[in-house]
N, C-alpha and C positions, 0 to 999 in steps of 0.2 A: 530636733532633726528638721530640716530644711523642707518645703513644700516641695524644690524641684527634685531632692535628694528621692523621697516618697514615692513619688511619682515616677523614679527611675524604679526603682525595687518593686514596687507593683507591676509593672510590666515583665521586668525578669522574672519576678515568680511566675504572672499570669504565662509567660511562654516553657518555664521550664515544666506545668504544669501541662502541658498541652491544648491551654485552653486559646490561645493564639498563633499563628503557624512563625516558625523562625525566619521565613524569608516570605517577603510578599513575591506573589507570582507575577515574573516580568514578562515583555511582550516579547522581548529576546530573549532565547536561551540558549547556552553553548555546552557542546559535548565534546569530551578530549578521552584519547587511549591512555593519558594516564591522568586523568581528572578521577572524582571523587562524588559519590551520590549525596553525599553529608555536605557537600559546598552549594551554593545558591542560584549556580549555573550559569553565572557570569562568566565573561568572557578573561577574565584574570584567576577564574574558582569556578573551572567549570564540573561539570557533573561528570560520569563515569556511563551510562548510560541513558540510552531515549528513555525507558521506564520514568526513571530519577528525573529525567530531564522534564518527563509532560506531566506531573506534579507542580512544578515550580514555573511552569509556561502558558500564559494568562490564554483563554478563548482568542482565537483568530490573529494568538502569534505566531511565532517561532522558534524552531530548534534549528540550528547551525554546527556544521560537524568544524570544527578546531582543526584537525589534523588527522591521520589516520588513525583505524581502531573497530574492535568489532563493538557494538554498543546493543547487542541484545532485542530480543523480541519487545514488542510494546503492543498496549491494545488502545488504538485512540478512540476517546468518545465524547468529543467537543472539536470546533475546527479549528485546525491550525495546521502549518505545513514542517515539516523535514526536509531540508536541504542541505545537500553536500556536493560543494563547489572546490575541487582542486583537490581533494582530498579523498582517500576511499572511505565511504560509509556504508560498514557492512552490519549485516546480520546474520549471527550462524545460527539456525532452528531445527537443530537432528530433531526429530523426532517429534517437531511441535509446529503451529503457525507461525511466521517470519511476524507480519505484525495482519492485525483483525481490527476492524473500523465498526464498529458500533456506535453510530454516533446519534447525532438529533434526524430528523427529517429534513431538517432546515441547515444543516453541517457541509462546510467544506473543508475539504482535506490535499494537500499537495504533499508530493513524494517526488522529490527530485535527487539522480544522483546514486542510489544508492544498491547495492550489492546484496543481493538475496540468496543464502547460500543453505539448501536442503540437507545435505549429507548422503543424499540417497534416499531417505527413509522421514524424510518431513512432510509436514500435512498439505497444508498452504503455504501458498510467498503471500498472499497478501489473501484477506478472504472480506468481503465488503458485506455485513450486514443490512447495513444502515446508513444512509449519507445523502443529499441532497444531489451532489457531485465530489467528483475524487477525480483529481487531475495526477498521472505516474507519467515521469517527463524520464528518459535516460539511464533506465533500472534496469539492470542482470538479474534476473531470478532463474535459478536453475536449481535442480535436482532434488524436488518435492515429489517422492515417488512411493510414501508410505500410501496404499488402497488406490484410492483416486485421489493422489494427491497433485493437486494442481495451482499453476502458476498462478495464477490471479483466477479467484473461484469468486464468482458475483450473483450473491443470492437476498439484495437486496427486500427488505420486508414493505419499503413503500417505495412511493417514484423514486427513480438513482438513474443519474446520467454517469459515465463512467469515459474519462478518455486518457488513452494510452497514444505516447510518443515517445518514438526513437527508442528504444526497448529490446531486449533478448527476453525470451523467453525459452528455456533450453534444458532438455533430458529432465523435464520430469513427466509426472504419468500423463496427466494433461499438461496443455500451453493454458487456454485463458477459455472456461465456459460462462456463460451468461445465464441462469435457471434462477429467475425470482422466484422467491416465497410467497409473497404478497401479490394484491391485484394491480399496483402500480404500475405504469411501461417505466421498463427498464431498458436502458439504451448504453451501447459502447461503439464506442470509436478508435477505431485502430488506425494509427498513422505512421509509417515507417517503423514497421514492428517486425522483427524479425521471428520467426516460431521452427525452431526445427526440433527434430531426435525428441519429442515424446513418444512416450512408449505408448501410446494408446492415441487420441485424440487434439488436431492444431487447436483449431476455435469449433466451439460448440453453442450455437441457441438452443433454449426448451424454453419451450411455452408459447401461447398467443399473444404474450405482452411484452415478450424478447422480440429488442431488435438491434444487430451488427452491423456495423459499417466497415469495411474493409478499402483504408487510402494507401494506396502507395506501400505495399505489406506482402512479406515474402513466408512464404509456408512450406517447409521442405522436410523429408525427412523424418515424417510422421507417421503411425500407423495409417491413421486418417487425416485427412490434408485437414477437412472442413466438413460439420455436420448440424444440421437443423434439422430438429424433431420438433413435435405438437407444433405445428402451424406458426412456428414461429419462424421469424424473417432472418436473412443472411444478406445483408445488399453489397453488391462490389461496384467500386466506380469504374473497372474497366482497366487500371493499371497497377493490377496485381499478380505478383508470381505463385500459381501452387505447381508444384511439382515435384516430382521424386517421392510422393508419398506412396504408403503400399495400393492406398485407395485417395484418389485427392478428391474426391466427392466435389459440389458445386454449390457457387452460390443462388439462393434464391432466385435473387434476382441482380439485373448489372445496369446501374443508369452513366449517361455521362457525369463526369465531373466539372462544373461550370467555371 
């Protein structure tokens, strides 16, 4: 038998074995509605869901939506982003979180694009442990309305900067609270966000190390417009709409915008 022959069948055993993974993790990875978790996530064999997908997609790549399709809850815990360009990239979560970011302290996370869809009775659209920063560009997330189930729930365990654009946030319990765990300052940014029809609460701070920015952000339709508890901050730049809520409550404080 052949040295290079050897050397082939030592690796196939070693992979059929599970002692080496069958696909190395690329820096791209692609998701299709009718792709497959068993394929490598390539853009010719792409995967079937995010889950599948963020196995095979190396630190501070990405996953790419292929075409329409719903692709399922994920929990990321290393950075890399989710993007879906021209295509809908959904997540349907009855009853559970859309996806939850546990990641390093030093982690970044982009969300672009994509469709967050509760059933009525989901926990979170998105719930942020852990992350250095998390950029959500262009997301629907509606109807997380199991308890307090809320649209972007950010309870960061150390510093986390969080910023949200161009955004619906819509009919669930809460829109997007802020309540660190930790003693880190926690910060969000809201920029042309839209937050209407929760059944309970628009945007919410808690704590002394919560702090809000509210750019260019329409709040309507809410039990409550806008609420900051424990001494924590709500800042508005001045060109924002709250109204129509039952109470639209205020922000902290309002500076210009430079």
């Amino acid at each position: 038998m052949s040295k290079l022959l050897k050397l082939v069948l030592a690796a196939a055993a070693l992979v059929a074995a599970g002692t080496i993974p069958a696909f190395a993790q690329a820096t791209r990875t692609w998701v299709s509605g009718v792709g497959d978790d068993a394929n490598p996530c390539s853009r010719t064999a792409p995967c079937k869901t995010f889950a599948g997908a963020i196995s095979k997609t190396a630190t501070n790549g990405e996953i790419s939506v292929l075409d329409p399709g719903g692709f399922g809850a994920v929990t990321i815990t290393k950075s890399i982003s989710i993007i879906s360009e021209g295509s809908e990239g959904s997540i349907l979560a009855c009853g559970t979180n859309g996806i939850i970011i546990n990641a390093l302290s030093t982690s970044v996370i982009n969300l672009h694009g994509l469709f967050l869809e509760g059933c009525g009775n989901g926990l979170n659209g998105i719930r942020i442990l852990s992350a250095a920063a998390v950029h959500i560009r262009n997301c629907l997330i509606r109807g997380f309305q199991a308890g307090t189930g809320t649209g972007i729930d950010i309870q960061p365990s150390s510093a986390a900067k969080v910023f949200v654009s161009d955004c619906a946030i819509s009919k669930n319990t809460n829109g997007i609270v802020l309540n660190p765990s930790g003693a880190g300052a926690a910060t969000a940014v809201l920029k042309r966000v839209v937050i209407d029809g929760n059944t309970s609460i628009g945007v919410r701070t808690v704590k002394v190390n919560a702090t809000m920015f509210l750019d260019d952000t329409v709040i309507t339709g809410n039990q409550v417009g806008i609420s900051s508890l424990q001494s924590s901050s709500m800042i508005s730049f001045g060109n924002n709409a709250v109204m129509n809520n039952v109470a639209n409550g205020s922000p902290t404080s309002t500076i210009p915008k430079l």
